[in-house]
N, C-alpha and C positions, 0 to 999 in steps of 0.2 A: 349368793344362794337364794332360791326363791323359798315361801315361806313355806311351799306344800313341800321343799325339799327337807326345810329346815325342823319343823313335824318331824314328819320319818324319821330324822337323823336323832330327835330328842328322842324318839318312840322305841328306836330301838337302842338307844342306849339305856333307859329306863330299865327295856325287858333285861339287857345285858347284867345291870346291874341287880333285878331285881332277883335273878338266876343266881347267882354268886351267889347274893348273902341268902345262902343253906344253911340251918342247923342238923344239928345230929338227931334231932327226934323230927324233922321235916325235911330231908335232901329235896321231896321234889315240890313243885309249885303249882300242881294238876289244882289243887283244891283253890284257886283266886282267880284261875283263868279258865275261862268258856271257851271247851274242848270244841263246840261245833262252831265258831264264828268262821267265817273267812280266811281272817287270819291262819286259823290252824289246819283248816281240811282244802283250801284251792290252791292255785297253782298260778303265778304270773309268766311262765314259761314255758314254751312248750318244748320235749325230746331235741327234737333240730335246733333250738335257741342255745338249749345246753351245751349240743355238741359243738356249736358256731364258736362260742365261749371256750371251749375248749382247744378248738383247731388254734385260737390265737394265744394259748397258753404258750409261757414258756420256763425255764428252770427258772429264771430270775424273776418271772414276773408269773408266778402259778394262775389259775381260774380262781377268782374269787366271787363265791356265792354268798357274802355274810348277809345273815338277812332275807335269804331270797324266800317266797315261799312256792318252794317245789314239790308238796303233796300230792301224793295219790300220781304221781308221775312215775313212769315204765321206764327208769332210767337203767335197768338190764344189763348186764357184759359190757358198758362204759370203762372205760380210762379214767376214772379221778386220780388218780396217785394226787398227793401234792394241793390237791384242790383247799380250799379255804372255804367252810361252809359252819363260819361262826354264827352262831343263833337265828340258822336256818332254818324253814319249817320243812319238815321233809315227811309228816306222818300219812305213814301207809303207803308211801313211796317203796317202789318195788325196784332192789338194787341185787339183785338175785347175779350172783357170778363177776361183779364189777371189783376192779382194781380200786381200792381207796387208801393206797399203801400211805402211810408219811400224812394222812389227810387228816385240815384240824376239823374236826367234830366240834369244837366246845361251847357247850350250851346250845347245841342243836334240841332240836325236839323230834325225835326217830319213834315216837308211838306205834305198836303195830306195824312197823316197817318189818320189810324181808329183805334181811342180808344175807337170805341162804348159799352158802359156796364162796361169799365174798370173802376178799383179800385184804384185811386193815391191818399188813404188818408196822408196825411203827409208827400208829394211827393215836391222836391226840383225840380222848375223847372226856373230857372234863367239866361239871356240872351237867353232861346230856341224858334227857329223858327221853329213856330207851326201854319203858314198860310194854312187855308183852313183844318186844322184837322178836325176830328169828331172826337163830346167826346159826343155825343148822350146818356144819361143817365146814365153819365161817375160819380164817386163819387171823387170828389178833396176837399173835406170837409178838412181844416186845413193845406191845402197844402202852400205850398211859390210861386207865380208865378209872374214871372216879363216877362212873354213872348210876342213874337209877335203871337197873336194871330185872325189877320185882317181875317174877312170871315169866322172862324171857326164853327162849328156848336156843339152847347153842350145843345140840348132841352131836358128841362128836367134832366138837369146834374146837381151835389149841389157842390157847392163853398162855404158851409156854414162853417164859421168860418177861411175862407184860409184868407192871406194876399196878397193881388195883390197890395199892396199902393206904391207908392213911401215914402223910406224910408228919410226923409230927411237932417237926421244927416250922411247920406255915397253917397252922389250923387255929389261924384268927380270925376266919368265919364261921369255924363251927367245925364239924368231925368230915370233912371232905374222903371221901373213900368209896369203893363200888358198894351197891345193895342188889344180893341176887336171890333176895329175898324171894320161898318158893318157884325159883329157879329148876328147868329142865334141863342139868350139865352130864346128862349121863355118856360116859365114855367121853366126856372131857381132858382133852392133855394140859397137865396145868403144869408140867412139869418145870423145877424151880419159878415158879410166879411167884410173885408177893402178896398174899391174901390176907395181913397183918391186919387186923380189926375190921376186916371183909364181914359184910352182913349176909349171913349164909344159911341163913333160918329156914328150914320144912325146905330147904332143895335139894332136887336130888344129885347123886354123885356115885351114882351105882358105876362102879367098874371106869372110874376115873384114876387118868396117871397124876398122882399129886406126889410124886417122887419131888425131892428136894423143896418141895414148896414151903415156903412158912404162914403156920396158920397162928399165929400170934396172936392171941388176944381172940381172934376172930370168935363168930357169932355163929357155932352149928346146932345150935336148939332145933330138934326134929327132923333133922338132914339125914338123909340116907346115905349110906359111903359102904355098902355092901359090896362085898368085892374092890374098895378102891386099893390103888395101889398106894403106901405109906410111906416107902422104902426114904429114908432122910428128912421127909418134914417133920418139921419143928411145930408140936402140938401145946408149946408154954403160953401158959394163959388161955388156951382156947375151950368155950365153954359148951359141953358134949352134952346138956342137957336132954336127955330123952332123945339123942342121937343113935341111929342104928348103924353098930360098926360089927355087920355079921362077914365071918369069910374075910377078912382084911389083907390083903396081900403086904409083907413083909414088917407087921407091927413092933416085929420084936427089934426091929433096924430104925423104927423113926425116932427123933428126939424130943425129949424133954417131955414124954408122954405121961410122965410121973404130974408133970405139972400143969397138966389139963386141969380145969374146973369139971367138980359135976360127975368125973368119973365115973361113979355108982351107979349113977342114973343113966346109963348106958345101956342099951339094946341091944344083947349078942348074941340071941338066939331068937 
């Protein structure tokens, strides 16, 4: 291996690692790393490179991008199923209608990306800083997401069946879980997700299906859920601080509502 290979290969296992160890009061690592370098905002390949990469995919041996930095690239109605795009640079890359089904995300860096329309069912997206994405009628149905997801916009997007919870038999890094914090989820299908100590602070949730979902613990301080639907999630431990729950569809059907935090301090008219 030569030594400009050997670089790289230290460089990115560094950022690799340095992505992982998250704590629960810093998931993301914006504040140590210079958002305008090269690194984060260029591209080392072009659209046609991708798809080249792709044409020689195959089930055993997927596309593997780890690493790559493909920012601000029109990668559009693509085929990734399956692809491998570990601690990729991809910010502001426009994936608007692309298959990313079964793809590992983890510790990508998706800033301001547009996954409007996209397809991440069964998509692995774990330490990824995904602030201010769009995933505007994105389908992450059964997906893995432990991301920062602060600002992001997914109206009308389903997370039904994913797992955003904090696991808590592996959180010896720190509180690994999604942050949607001031989050745009309105008419969200969340139906049965796992939202278990989900940071869900001041987002909205106007007229979202969170049927069967469990909000465990979860974090709705100032979150809007006017009109959402309640019908079976599980509200134990989760703290409704100056949360507005006007118009609630099937409250009287959700569980464990009794043992919400904060109750009083609820917004119902």
């Amino acid at each position: 291996m030569t030594r400009t290979a050997t670089l790289a290969t230290l460089g990115l296992a560094a950022l690799s690692l340095a992505l992982v160890a998250m704590t629960a009061s810093a998931q993301d690592m914006m504040r140590d790393v210079d958002l305008t370098s090269p690194a984060m905002v260029s591209a080392e390949m072009t659209r046609p490179e991708v798809e080249a990469v792709l044409a020689k995919a195959s089930a055993a041996r997927p596309a593997d991008f780890t690493g790559k930095r493909l920012s601000g690239l029109d990668l559009s109605g693509l085929d990734l199923s399956n692809a491998i795009f570990r601690a990729a640079r991809l910010n502001k890359t426009i994936l608007r209608d692309a298959r990313l089904d079964r793809a590992i995300l983890d510790q990508a860096w998706l800033l301001d990306a547009d996954l409007t329309g996209a397809s991440l069912k069964g998509a692995n997206l774990f330490a990824s800083q995904m602030a201010r994405a769009r995933l505007d009628g994105a389908n992450l149905s059964g997906a893995r997401i432990a991301a920062d997801l602060t600002g992001a916009s997914l109206v009308g997007a389903s997370i039904a069946d994913a797992h955003l919870g904090a696991d808590m038999r592996n959180q010896s890094m720190g509180l690994m879980r999604a942050v949607l914090r001031s989050a745009n989820l309105e008419r969200l299908n969340a139906r049965n997700a796992d939202l278990s100590r989900v940071d869900l602070e001041f987002a909205v949730l106007r007229g979202a299906d969170l049927s069967g979902a469990s909000l465990k613990n979860a974090q709705l301080g100032g979150a809007d859920l006017t009109g959402a639907i309640v019908i079976d999630a599980d509200f134990d431990g989760a703290d409704l601080v100056s949360a507005k729950l006007i118009a609630p569809n099937g409250l009287d059907r959700a569980k464990n509502f009794d043992k919400a935090k904060n109750r009083e301090r609820l917004i119902r008219e």
